[in-house]
Phi, psi and omega in degrees: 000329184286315166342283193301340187255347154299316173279335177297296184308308181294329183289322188289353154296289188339294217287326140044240188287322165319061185296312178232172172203140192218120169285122175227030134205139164234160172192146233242132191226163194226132158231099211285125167239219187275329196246014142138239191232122185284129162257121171261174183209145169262136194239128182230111153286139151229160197181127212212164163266345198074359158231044163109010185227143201214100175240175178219147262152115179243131180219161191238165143151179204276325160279148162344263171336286167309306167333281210301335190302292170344278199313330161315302185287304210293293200312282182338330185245304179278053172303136166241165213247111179247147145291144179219158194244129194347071149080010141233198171280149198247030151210194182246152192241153135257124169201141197246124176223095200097239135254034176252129197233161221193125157237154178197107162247127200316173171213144185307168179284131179099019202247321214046177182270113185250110183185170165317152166292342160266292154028278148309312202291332179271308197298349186290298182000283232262338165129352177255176183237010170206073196231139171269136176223155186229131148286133182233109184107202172320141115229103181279125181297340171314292185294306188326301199292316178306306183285023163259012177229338144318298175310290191317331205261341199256010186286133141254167220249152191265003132324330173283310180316306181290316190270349169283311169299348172107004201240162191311168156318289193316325180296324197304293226287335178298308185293274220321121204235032260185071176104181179342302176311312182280321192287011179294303216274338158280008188266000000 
């Protein structure tokens, strides 16, 4: 009994942590049987706090609705954790999904999110507001979202940076060409 009241208290935290949630893609898949043809619908949910936690959720079924629910529930439980640096990113990024390639580079404050609409639809999720992105290759709404949640997994924060090298905050942030420090020295 105690088990179920963990996990019940945990989906609801789950349900939560989730401030939006957005469908940005459905489809309608056809299966030809004998008496003609059965139709299912597919569903892809993103779902975010707006501070930096961010999943995507596929879901199936012979309904809309139901689709969509599934896919909710799915976004909800594989949230990943983006670092976010005063409302971008705090380096320039690449992520690879298929044949799908991704670039996502900061943008001065006031730039907005400039990317595709699913795209947008994860970075809103997850909380910025001024990041440049380019699609390269396919764009399959499959890949695209994966390889934007591949870009989103590999960004750290330069506290993560200073503790995988090994080296103090302060030395990381003297080096650090990123963000507020390149748009100071160009005004």
């Amino acid at each position: 009994m105690a088990k179920t009241r963990k996990r019940n208290n945990k989906k609801q935290q789950d349900d939560l942590a989730a401030k939006v949630e957005k469908t940005i893609y459905i489809n309608r898949v056809a299966k030809v049987v004998k008496g003609g043809r059965r139709f299912n619908f597919t569903a892809m949910v993103v779902a975010g706090d707006q501070e930096g936690k961010v999943g995507i959720g596929f879901g199936k079924a012979n309904q809309v609705p139901d689709a969509i629910r599934k896919a909710q529930e799915k976004a909800r439980a594989s949230m990943i954790k983006a670092p976010i640096q005063e409302g971008t990113i705090p380096h320039d990024v690449v992520g690879k999904y298929g044949a799908t390639k991704i670039i996502f580079r900061p943008a001065a404050p006031g730039t907005g999110v400039i990317a595709s609409s699913r795209v947008r639809a994860i970075l809103d999720a997850a909380g910025y507001n001024n990041v440049l992105t380019k699609v390269i290759g396919s764009n399959n709404p499959h890949n695209v979202v994966r390889a934007t949640l591949n870009a989103l997994g590999k960004l750290e924060s330069p506290q993560q940076y200073a503790a995988r090298v090994g080296k103090s905050l302060e030395d990381v942030m003297k080096n650090y060409t990123v963000g507020s420090h390149i748009w100071k020295s160009r005004s």
